[in-house]
C-alpha positions as CSV (number, residue, x, y, z in Angstrom):
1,X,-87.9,-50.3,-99.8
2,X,-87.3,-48.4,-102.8
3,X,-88.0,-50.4,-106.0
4,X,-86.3,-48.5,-108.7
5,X,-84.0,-50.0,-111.7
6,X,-80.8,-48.4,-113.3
7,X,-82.0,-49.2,-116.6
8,X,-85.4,-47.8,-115.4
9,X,-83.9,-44.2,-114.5
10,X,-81.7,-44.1,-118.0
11,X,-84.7,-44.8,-120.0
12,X,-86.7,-42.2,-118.6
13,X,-83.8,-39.5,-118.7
14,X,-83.5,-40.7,-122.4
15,X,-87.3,-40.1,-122.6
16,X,-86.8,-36.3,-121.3
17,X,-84.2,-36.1,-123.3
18,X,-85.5,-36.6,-126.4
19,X,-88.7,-35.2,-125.7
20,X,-86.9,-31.5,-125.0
21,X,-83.6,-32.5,-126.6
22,X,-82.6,-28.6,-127.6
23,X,-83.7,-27.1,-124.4
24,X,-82.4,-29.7,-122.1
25,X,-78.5,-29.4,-124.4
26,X,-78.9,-25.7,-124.6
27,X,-79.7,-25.5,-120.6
28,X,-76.6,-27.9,-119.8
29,X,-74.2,-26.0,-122.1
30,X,-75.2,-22.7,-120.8
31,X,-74.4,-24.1,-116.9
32,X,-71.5,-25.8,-117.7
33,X,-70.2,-22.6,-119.6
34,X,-70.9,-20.3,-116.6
35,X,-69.4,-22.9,-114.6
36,X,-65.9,-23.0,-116.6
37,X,-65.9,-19.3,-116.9
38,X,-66.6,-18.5,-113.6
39,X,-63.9,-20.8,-112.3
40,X,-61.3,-19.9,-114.2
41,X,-61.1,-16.2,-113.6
42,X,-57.9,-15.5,-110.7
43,X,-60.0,-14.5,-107.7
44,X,-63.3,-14.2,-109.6
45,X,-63.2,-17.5,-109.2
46,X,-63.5,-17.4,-105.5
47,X,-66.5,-15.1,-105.4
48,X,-68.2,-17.6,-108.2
49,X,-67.8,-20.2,-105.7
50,X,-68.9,-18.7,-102.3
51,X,-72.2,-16.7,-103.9
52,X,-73.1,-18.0,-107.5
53,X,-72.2,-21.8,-107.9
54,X,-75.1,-23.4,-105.1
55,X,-78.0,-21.3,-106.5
56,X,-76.9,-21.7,-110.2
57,X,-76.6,-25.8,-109.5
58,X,-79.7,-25.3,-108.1
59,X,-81.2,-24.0,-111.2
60,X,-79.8,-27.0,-113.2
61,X,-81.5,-29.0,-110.8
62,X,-84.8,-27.4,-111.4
63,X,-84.6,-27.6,-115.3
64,X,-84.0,-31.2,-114.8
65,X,-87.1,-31.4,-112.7
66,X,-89.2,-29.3,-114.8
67,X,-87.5,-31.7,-118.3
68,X,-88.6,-35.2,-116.3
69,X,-91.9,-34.3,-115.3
70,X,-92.7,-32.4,-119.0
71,X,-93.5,-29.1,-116.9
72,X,-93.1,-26.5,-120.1
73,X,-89.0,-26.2,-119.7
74,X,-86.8,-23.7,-120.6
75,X,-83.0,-22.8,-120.9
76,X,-83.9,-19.9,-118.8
77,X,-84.6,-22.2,-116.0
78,X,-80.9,-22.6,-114.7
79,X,-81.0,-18.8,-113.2
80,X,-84.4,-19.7,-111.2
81,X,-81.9,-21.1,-108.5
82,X,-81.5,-17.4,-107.4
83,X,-85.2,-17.5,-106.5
84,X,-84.5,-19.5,-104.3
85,X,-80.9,-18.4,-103.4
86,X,-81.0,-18.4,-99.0
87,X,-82.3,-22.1,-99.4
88,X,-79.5,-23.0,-101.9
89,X,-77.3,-21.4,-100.3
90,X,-78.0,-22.2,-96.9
91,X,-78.2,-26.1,-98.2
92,X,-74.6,-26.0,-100.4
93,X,-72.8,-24.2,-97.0
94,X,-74.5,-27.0,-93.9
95,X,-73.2,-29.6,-96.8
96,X,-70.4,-28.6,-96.8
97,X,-69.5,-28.1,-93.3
98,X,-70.7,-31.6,-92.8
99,X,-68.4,-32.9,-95.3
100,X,-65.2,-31.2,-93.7
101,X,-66.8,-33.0,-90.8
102,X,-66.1,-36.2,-92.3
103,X,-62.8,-35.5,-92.8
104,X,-61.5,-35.2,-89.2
105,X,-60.3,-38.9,-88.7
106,X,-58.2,-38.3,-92.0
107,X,-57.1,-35.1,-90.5
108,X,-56.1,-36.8,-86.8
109,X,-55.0,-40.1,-88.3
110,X,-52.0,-37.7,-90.6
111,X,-51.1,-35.9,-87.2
112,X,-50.9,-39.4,-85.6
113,X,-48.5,-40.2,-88.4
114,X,-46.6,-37.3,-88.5
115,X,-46.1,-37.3,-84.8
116,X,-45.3,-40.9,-84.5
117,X,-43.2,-41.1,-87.8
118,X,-40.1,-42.1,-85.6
119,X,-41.3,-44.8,-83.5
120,X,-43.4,-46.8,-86.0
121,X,-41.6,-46.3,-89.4
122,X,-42.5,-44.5,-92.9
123,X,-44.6,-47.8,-93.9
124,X,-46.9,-47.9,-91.0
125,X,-47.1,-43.9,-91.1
126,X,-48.0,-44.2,-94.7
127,X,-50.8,-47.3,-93.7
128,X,-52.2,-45.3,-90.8
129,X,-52.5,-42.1,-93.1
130,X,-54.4,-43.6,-96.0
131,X,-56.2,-45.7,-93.1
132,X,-57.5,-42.5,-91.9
133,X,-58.2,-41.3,-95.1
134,X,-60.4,-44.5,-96.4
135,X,-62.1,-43.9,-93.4
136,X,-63.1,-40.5,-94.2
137,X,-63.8,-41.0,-98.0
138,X,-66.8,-44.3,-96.4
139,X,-67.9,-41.1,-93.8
140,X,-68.3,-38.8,-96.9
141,X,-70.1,-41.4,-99.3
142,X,-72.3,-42.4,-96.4
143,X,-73.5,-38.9,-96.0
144,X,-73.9,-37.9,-99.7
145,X,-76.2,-40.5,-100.5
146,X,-78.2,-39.7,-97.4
147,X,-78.6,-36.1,-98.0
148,X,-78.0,-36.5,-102.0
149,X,-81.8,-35.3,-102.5
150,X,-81.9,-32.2,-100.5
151,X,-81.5,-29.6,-103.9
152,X,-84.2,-31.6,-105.5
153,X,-86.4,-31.3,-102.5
154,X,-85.7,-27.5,-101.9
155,X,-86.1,-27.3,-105.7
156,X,-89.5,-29.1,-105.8
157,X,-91.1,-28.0,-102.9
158,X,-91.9,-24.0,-102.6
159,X,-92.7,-24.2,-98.6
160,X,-89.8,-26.6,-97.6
161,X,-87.1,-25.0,-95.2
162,X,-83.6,-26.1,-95.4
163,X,-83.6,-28.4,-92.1
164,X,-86.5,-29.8,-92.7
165,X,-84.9,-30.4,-96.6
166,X,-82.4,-32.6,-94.8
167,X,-84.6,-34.6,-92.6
168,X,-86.8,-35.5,-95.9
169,X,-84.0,-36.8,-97.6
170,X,-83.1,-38.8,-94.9
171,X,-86.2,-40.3,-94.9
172,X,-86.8,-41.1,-98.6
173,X,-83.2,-42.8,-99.0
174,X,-83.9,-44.8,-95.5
175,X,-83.9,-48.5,-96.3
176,X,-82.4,-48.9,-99.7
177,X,-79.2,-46.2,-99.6
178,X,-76.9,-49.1,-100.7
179,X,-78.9,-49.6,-103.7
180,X,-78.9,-45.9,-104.8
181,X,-74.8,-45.5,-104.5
182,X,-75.1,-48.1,-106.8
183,X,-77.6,-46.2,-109.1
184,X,-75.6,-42.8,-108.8
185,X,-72.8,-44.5,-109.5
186,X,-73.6,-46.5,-112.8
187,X,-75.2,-43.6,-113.8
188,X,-72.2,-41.0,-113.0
189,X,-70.1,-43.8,-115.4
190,X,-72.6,-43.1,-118.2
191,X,-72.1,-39.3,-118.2
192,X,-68.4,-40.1,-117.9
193,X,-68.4,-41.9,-121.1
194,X,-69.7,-38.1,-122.6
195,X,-66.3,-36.8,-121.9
196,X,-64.4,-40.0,-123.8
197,X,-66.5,-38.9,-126.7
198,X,-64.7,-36.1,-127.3
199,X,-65.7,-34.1,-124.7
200,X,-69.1,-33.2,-126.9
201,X,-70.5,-36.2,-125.6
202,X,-71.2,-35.2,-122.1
203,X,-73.7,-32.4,-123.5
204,X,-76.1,-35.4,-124.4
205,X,-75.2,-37.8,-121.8
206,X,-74.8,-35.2,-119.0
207,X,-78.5,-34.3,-119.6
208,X,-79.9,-37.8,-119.3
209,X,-78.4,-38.4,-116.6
210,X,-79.8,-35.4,-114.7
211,X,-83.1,-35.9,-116.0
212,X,-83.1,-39.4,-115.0
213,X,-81.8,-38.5,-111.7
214,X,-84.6,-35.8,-111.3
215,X,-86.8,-38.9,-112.5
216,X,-85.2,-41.0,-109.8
217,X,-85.9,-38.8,-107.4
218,X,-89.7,-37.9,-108.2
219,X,-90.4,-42.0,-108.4
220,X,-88.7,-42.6,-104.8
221,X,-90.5,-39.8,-103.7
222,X,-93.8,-41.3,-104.8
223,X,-93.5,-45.1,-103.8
224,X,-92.2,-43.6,-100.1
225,X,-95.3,-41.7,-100.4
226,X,-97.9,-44.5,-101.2
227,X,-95.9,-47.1,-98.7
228,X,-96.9,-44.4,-95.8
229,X,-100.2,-44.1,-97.2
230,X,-100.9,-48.2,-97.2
231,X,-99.0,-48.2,-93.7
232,X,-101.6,-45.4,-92.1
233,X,-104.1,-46.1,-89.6
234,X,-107.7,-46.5,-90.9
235,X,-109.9,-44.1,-89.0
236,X,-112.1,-46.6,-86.3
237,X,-115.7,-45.6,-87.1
238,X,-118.7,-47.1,-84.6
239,X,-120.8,-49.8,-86.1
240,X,-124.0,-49.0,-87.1
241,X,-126.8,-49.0,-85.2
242,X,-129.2,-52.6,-84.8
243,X,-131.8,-52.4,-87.9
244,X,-135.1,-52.5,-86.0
């Protein structure tokens, strides 16, 4: 498994941090800024979201990469997403179609409800309907943290097709997926506590928490590596030949 602490992953995104601080603010502001703009136009906002929001996350992803591993970054580097846009693309549309997926027992338990309203009552209705929708929120979480790796993959990895994106994250979060909800999770609260600080906050927090994220990944990534690499076969090789 996995051996990775919290306090770990915020130290190095505070290392990142501070070792780019005005690139890794300057990159974060600029994607956030997009971001807002380009969600608040009336029907622009649609267009943002079908073609420009996965390959522009993307980027973000691939600054945070570049700001962990001290690879020369840039603010520039939230647009290099579009180099990549069929994979991002490709990745942000299978996710999503997974996670409205998810949502089917939510959707059938509510038609359940609906239909049976009469017969069992508004309280059991209202039980069976959030019910169904607990049940799809466990579905959703279960699958995010499976797949929650596949940008960073695609991101990191020139050669890597989408599919096979998918399969690798599966198989770096095998075995310790528990562990890393809570990770994500502690680590979500921290960049949360950037918006209580006046909002300004999150353009400090929100990049350590990225970077250590990217960092997060890049560690799991090498100790699943090295456990294959101790778990190989050793190549059988013939004794030598009787001196004499």
């Amino acid at each position: 498994m996995v051996n990775i602490s919290i306090g770990e992953c915020l130290g190095k995104g505070w290392e990142g941090f501070q070792r780019h601080p005005g690139t890794a603010i300057g990159g974060f502001f600029l994607y956030m800024l997009i971001s807002v703009v380009g969600q608040s136009i009336p029907f622009l906002n649609i267009a943002f979201l079908i073609f420009i929001s996965a390959p522009l996350a993307g980027g973000l992803v691939m600054l945070f990469l570049r700001l962990a591993k001290d690879a020369s970054p840039a603010v520039g580097d939230i647009f290099d997403g579009f180099d990549k846009y069929g994979k991002f693309m490709g990745a942000f549309w299978l996710l999503y179609a997974i996670v409205l997926a998810c949502a089917i027992p939510a959707i059938i338990a509510v038609l359940i409800a609906v239909a049976a309203q009469r017969q069992i009552g508004d309280g059991a209705t209202a039980a069976l309907a959030v019910t169904g929708g607990l049940v799809s929120a466990v579905i959703v979480i279960v699958v995010a943290i499976r797949w929650v790796f596949v940008f960073f993959l695609l991101a990191d990895e020139e050669n890597l097709g989408v599919i096979d994106a998918f399969k690798k994250s599966s198989e770096l979060t095998r075995g310790w997926r528990a562990k890393l909800f809570l990770t994500l999770f502690v680590m979500s609260l921290v960049s949360f506590l950037g918006i209580l600080l006046l909002i300004v906050g999150m353009f400090v927090t929100g990049p350590i928490v990225g970077i250590g994220v990217a960092w997060l990944y890049i560690e799991a990534k090498r100790q699943v590596m090295a456990s294959r690499g101790s778990l190989a076969p050793q190549p059988v090789t013939s004794p030598p030949p009787p001196i004499g």
